[in-house]
N, C-alpha and C positions, 0 to 999 in steps of 0.2 A: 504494500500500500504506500503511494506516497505519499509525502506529508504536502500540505495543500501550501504556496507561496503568496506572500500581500504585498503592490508595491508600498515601498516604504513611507511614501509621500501621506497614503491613506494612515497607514498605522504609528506613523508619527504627531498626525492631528490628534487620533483616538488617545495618543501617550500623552501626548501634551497637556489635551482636556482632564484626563482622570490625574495628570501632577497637578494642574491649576486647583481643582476640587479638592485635591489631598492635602494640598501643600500647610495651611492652615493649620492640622492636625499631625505637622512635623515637625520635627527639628533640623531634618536633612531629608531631601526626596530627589533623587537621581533616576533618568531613562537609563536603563545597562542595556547590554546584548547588542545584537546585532544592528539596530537602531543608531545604535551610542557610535557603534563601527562604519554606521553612512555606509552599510549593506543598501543597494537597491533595493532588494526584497529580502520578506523577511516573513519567517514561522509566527513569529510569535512576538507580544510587548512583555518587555523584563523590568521593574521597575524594583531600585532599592531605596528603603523607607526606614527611614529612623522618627518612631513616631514621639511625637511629645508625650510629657510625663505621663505615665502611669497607661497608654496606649491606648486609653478606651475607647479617644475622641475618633479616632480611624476607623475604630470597629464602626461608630454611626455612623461615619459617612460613608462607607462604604454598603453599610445595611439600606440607606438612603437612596444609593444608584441602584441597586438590587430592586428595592420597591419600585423606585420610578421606572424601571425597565432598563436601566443604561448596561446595567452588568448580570451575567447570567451568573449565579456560582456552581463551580465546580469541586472544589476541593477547599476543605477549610482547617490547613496544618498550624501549626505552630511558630516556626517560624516560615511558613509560605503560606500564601494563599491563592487557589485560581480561580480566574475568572474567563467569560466568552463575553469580549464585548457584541450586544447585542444586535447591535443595525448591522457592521461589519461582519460577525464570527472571528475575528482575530483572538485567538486565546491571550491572554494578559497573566502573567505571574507577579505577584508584588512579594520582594522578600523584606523581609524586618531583620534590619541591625539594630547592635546598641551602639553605643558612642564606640568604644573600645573595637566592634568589629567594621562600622560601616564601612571602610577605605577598601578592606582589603575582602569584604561583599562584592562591593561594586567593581571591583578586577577582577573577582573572580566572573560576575556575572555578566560582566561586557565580554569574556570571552578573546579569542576566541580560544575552541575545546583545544585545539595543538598549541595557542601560546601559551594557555594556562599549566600543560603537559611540559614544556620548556620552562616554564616559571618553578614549578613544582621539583623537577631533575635538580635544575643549577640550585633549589634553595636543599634539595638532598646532600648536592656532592657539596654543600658545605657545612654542614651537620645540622641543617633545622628543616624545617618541616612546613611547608605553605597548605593550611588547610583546606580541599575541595571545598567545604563546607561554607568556606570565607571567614569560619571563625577567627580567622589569624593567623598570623608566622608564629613559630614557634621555636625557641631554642631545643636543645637536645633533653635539656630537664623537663620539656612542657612548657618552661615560664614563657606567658608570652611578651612579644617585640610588642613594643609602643608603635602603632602606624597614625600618622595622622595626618597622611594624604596618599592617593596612590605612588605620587614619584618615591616616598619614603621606601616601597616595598623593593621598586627598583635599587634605592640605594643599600638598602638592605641585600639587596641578594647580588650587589656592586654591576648592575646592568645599566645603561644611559635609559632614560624612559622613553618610551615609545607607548605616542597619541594614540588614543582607541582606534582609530583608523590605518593602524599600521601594525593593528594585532591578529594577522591573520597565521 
């Protein structure tokens, strides 16, 4: 089966619209994925969300696009949540960081699956660990690295940064 393509143009309104509506109920809300990478086309909208205190305010507005028809739900995890935006079908994934993991979320979840496979190698062969997860870099005891921006993880794992668009 293959997986169905959106051009981008389309599914960058649909992203833009659900961060303007989010944004409010954040402390940080980034487009990730392939989006983020100025893909033409693209599966799916990846969006990371660091919601403000205590995370409720998200959950309404999010329960608010669901009532009025905007977002269909699919999947309602923990730290993910999915959605089908509903006029388009474009699936939507929104993940939640905290403070401490948002930077090295949104690297993980702009992608792409072979940089992040490169990113992960070179932070092995130098004894730490980049988690799939985005929970963080990790030294070899666990402790984790301070990231508090993406170039950080690059300098962490001593690579020049390269723009979402040159993560392929």
């Amino acid at each position: 089966m293959m997986t169905r393509r959106f051009p981008a143009t389309t599914a960058r309104a649909v992203a833009e619209k659900l961060v303007s509506e989010l944004r409010g109920a954040t402390e940080r809300i980034e487009i990730a994925g392939s989006l983020r990478r100025n893909r033409p086309f693209v599966h799916d909208i990846d969006v990371v969300a660091y919601p403000a205190a205590g995370g409720t305010e998200i959950d309404v507005l999010l329960r608010g696009l669901v009532e009025r028809g905007s977002l269909t739900p699919v999947r309602d995890g923990g730290k993910i949540k999915n959605f089908i935006a509903t006029k388009t079908g474009i699936p939507i994934d929104i993940y939640f960081a905290g403070l401490d993991t948002f930077y090295t979320l949104l690297l993980i979840r702009t992608g792409s699956k072979n940089h992040n496979i490169k990113l992960a190698m070179r932070a092995k062969d130098l004894g730490l660990k980049l988690r799939a997860s985005g929970d963080g870099i990790e030294q070899a005891d666990g402790t984790r690295i301070s990231v508090q921006c993406e170039e950080d993880v690059f300098r962490i794992l001593g690579l020049p940064y390269l723009p979402p668009e040159g993560r392929e």
